[in-house]
Structure formats: C-alpha cells, structure tokens
C-alpha positions as CSV (number, residue, x, y, z in Angstrom):
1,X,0.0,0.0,0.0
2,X,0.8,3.3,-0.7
3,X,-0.4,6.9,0.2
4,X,-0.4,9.7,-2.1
5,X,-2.3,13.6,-1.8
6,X,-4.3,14.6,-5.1
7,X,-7.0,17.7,-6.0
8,X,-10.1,16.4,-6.6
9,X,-12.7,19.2,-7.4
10,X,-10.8,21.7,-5.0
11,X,-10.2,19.5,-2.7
12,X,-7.3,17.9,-0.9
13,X,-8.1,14.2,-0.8
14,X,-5.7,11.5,0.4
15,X,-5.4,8.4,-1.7
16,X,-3.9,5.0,-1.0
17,X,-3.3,2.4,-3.4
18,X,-1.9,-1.1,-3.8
19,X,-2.3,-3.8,-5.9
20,X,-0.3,-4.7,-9.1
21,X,-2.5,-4.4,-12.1
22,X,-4.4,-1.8,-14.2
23,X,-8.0,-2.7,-13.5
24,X,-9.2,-0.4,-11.1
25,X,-11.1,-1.1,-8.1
26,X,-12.8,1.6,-5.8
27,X,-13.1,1.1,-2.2
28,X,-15.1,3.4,-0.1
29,X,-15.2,3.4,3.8
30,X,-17.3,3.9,6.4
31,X,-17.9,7.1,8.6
32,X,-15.7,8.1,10.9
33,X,-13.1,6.0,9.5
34,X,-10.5,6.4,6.7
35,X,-8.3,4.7,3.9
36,X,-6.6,2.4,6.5
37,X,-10.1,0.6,6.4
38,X,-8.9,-1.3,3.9
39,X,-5.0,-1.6,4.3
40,X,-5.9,-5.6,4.7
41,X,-7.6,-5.8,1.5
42,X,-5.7,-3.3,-1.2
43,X,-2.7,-5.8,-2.0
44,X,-5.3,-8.7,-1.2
45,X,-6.4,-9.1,-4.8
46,X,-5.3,-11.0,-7.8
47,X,-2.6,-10.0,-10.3
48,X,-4.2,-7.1,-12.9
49,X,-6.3,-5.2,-10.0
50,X,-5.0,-1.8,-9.4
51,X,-7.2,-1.1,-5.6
52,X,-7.7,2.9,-4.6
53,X,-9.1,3.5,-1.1
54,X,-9.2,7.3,-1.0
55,X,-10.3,9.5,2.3
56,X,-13.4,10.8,1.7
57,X,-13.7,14.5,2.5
58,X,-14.5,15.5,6.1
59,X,-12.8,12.1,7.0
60,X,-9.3,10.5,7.3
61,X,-6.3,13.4,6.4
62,X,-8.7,14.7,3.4
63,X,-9.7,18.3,3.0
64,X,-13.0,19.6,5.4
65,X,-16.0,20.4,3.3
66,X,-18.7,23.1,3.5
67,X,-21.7,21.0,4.2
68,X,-24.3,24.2,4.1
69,X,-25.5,24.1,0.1
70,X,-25.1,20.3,-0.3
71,X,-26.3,17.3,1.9
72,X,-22.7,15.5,2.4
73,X,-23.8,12.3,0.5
74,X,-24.0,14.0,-2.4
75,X,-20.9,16.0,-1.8
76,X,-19.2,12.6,-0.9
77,X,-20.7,11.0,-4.2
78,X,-19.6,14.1,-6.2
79,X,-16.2,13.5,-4.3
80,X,-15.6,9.9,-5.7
81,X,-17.1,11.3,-9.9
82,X,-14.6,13.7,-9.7
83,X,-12.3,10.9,-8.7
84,X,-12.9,8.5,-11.6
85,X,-12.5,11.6,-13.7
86,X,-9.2,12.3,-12.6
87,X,-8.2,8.8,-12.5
88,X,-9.5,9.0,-16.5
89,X,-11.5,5.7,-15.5
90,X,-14.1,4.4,-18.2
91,X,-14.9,1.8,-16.2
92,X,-14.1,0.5,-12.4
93,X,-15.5,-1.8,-9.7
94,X,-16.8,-0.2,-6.4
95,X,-16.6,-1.6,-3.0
96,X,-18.7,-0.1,0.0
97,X,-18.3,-0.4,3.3
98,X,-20.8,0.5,5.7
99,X,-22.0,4.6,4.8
100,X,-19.4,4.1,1.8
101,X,-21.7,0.9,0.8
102,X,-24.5,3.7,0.5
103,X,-22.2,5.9,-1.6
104,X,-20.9,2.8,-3.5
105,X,-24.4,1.9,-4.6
106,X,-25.2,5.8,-5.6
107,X,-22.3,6.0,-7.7
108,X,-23.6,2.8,-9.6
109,X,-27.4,3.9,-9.8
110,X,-26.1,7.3,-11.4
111,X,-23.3,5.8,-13.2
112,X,-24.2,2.6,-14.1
113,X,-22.1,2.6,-17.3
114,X,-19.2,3.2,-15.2
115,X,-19.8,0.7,-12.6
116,X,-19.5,-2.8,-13.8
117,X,-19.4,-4.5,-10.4
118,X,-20.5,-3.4,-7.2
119,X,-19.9,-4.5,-3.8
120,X,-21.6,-3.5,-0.8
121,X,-20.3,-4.3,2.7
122,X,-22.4,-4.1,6.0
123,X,-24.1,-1.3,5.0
124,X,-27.2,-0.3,6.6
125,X,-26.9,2.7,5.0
126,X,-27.6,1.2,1.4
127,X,-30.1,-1.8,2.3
128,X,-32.3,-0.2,5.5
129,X,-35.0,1.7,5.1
130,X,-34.6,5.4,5.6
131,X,-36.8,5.9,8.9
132,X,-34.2,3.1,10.2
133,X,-31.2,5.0,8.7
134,X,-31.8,8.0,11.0
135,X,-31.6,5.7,13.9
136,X,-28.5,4.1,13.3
137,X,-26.8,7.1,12.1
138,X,-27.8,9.1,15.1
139,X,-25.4,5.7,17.5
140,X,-22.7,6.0,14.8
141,X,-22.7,9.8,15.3
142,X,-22.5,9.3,19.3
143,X,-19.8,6.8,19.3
144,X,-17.6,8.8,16.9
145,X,-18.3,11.9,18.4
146,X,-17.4,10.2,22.0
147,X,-13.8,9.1,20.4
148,X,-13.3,12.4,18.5
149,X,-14.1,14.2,22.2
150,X,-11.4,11.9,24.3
151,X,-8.7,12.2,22.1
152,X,-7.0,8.5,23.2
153,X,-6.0,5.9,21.3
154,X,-8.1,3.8,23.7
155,X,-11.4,5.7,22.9
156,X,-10.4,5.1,19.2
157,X,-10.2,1.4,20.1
158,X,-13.3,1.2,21.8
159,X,-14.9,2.8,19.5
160,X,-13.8,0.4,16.4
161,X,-14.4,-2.3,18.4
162,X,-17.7,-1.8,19.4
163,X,-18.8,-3.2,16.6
164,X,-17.3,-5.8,16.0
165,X,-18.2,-9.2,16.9
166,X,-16.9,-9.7,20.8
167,X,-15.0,-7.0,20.4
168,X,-12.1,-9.2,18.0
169,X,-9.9,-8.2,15.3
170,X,-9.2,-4.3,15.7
171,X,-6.4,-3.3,13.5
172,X,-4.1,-1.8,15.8
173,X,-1.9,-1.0,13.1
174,X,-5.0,1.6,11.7
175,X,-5.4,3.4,15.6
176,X,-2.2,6.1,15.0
177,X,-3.4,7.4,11.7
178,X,-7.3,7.4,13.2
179,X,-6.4,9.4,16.0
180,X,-4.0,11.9,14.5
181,X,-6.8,12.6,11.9
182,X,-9.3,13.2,14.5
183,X,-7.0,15.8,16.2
184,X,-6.6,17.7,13.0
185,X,-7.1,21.9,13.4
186,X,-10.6,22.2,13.4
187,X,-12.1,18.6,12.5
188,X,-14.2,18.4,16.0
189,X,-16.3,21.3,14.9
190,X,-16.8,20.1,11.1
191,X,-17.3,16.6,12.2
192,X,-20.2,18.0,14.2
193,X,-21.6,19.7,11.5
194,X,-21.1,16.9,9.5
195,X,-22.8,14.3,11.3
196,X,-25.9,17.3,11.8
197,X,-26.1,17.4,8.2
198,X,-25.7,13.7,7.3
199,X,-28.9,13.2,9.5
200,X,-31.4,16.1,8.5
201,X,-30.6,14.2,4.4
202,X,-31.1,10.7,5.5
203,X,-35.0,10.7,4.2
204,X,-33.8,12.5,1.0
205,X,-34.9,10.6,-1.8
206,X,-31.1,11.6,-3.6
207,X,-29.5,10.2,-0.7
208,X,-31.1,6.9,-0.8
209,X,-30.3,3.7,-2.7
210,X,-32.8,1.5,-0.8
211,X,-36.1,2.8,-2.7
212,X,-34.2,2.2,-5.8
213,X,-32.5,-1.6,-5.2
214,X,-34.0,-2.6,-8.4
215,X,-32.7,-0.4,-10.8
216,X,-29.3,-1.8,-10.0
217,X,-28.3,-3.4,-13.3
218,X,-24.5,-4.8,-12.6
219,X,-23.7,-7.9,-11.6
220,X,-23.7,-6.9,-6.9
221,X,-21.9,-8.8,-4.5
222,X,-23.5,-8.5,-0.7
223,X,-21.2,-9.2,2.2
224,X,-22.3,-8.3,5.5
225,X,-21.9,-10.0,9.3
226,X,-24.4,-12.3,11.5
227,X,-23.7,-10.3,14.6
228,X,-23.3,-7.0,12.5
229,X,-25.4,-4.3,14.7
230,X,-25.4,-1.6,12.4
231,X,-26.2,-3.9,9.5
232,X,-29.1,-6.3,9.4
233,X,-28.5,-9.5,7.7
234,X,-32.3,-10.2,6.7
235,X,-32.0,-6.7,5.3
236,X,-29.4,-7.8,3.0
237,X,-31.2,-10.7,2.5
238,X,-34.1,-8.8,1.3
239,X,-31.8,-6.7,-1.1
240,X,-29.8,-9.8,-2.5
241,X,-33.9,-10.9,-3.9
242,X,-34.8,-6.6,-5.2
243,X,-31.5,-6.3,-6.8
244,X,-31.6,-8.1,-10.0
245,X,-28.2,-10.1,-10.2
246,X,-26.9,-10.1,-6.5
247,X,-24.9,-12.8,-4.6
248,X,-25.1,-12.4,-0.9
249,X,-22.1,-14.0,1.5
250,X,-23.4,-14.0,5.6
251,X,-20.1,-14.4,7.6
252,X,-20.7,-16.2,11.1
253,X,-19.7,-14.9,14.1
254,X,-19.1,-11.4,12.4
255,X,-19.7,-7.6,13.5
256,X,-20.0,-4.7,11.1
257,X,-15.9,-5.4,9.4
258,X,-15.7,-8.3,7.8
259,X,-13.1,-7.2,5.7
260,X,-11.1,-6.5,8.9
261,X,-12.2,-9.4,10.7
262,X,-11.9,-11.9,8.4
263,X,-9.6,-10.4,5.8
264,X,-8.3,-13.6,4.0
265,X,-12.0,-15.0,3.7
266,X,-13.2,-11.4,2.3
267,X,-10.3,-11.0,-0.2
268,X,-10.9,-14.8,-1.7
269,X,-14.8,-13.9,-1.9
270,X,-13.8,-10.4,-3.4
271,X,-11.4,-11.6,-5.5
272,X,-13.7,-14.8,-7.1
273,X,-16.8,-12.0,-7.7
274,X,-14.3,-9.7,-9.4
275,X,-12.3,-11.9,-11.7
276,X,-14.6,-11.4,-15.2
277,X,-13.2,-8.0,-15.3
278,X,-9.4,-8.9,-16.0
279,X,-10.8,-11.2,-18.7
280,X,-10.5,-8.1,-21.0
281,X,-8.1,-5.8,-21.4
282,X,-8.3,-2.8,-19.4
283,X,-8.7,0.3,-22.3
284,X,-5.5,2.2,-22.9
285,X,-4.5,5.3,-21.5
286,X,-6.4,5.1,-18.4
287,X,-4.4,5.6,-15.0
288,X,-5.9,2.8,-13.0
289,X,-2.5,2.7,-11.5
C-alpha cells in the first residue's frame, strides 16, 4: 500500500493504493473511518487489479468540506465522480463499506455505465430503510463523536471495536493514523456539522439507494456479518432478492468489518466475484495505476 495527496474538485483528498495491475477497483469506507479501512484488502487481490481506497472529504487526512448548500452524501458522491474523472477511469469496480456501501451503490445507480461490479459491505446505509437509517446514524454519530471528544488511542479502540463481533480483530496497526486525523485543526467542529447534516438528508430521496434496489443493473456482491449491529443480515437478505443479479455472503460470528475481521475470507470472496473483469483488457491510456 501506498499513500499519495491529489486535488479532486478543490479538494485535498488522500489516496492509498496497492495492488499490481491496471483494472481499477474503488473502495469506499465507512464514517468516521479512513483509507486504513482497507490496508488488509488493497494488495489482497489478484494480479491485474489496481485497488484505490481514497479518504473521503471530512474524513481521514482529506480536505473539510462546506456542508451548508449540499447534503454531504451527495458532496461525498460528487467527491468519488470527480475521482474517476481524474483517474480517466471508463470503467471500475466499487466496494462499500458500511455509509461508503451507500455511496458505493449511488455512484452505480447514477453511473451505471461506469460501474461494472458493485460490492456492498455491512451497509445499513444502502439496504435499511430510511426511517431506520436515522436511527442508526444518530449511534454512529455518538460513538464517533465520543472518540473524536477523548482524544486517546483507547477511545479510538473502543470505538472500532464496538462493533465488532466480541470486540475481536481491531487493527491496531490503523489506531495512530485514526487518532491523528481526528485531532486535525478544526475537524471536531466540522465533524459535528457533518454528522448534523448527514442526519437532516437521510429521508432524501437523492441520498437513498434502498427505494431504488432494483434499478441496479451490474452484476452486486452482498457481504455483511451475522452479529453485525449496524447492518441487518435479513436486510441484505431482502436486497440480495430486489437487486436483479446479486450474490449475498453472511459471515458467522461477524460484526460490522468483515473485511477487517476476516480479511483472508473477504479478499478470496472479493477476488472470485471480481475476476470477469481482467478477462478483457483494461482500455489504454487510463491511470488505473
């Protein structure tokens, strides 16, 4: 894996990126998190994957955005267009986690010629029902909030691995980089305003990929955790039957990571759903890598 800053529409965003190929694949995280979501994952895929896990604005070492003229899902989905565009992608695969699951499945409703697979990753976000959304998003905001306030690595462990099953598999190697983000000038105050705003658009139609399940046309892979408390399983289980061509994978004795808690199993069941797209070369010119 490695890190690298980039402009993307105006804004600083950070970027890391591993694998060894040119066929790029997009992973998004969740809130409150960062890049270093996916540091298990990026150089878990095949040969002729090029993985990109950027830091979504407001989050990680990215740039603070102006949340006051645009609800911050749409300013996050903007984020990752302007992404692609930079990257001169004509075509990627997208995988979600959690929130970034939500923004993962708007980016493929909107830009479905783009998207050719899509992943989505305990994401109650994407597969509940808005009035549920609200709910969950108002815990996420209060456990985030709680570790932003206390400043210590151990509130940023906690935190992580509260939702996890029985509190397992925390990457410790992640905790640094979380913390030192969260004490950035100023990011207390915008993550509050964040997190207000992230809640009054939850019941926006524009932020919401559940009413629309069905209109997703590329092949989707669901992955998402029996014990995962932000993420219900029979929810995904009721999206893997709206969503037209959609595998679902329920890992046992698994909280809201999977990818971080079982990062071997995720990467072979990534890897297997993904391989079609190295079948054909990856159009010239592009910097998927």
């Amino acid at each position: 894996m490695r890190i690298e800053f980039a402009d993307i529409g105006g804004a600083r965003t950070r970027i890391a990126r591993g694998g060894s190929g040119s066929y790029p694949v997009l992973f998004i995280h969740g809130l409150g998190t960062q890049a270093e979501r996916w540091m298990l994952n990026l150089d878990g895929l095949p040969e002729g994957f090029a993985t990109i896990a950027p830091d979504l604005v407001n989050n990680g070492f990215s740039a603070d955005a102006d949340f006051s003229g645009e609800a911050p899902q749409r300013r996050h989905l903007r984020q990752i267009r302007e992404l692609a565009d930079h990257l001169e992608w004509s075509e990627c695969a997208v995988v979600g986690s959690s929130y970034g699951g939500l923004i993962a499945a708007l980016f493929a409703l909107e830009y479905p010629g783009l998207v050719k697979r899509l992943v989505i990753v305990g994401s109650g976000s994407a597969l509940h029902p808005p009035v549920k959304q609200k709910e969950v998003l108002q815990a996420v905001r209060k456990n985030a909030m709680g570790a932003i306030h206390a400043g210590t690595l151990d509130a940023c462990r906690d935190r992580m691995a509260a939702t996890t099953w029985n509190g397992r598999n925390v990457s410790e190697a992640m905790l640094p980089g979380l913390l030192t983000a969260n004490a950035l000038p100023g990011r207390l105050a915008s993550a509050e305003r964040f997190y207000d705003a992230l809640i009054a658009h939850a019941d926006d139609p524009a932020c919401q990929s559940w009413p629309r399940l069905e209109q997703l046309t590329m092949p989707t892979l669901i992955v998402t955790g029996r014990e995962d408390i932000r993420a219900s399983w029979q929810k995904a289980a009721e999206a893997r039957l709206r969503i037209p061509d959609c595998e679902l994978s329920i890992f046992e004795e698994c909280g809201h990571g999977p990818m971080a808690e079982y990062p071997e199993r995720f990467n072979q069941a990534l890897s297997s759903f993904l391989a079609p797209l190295t079948r054909n070369p990856w159009p010239s010119g592009a910097r998927g890598i």
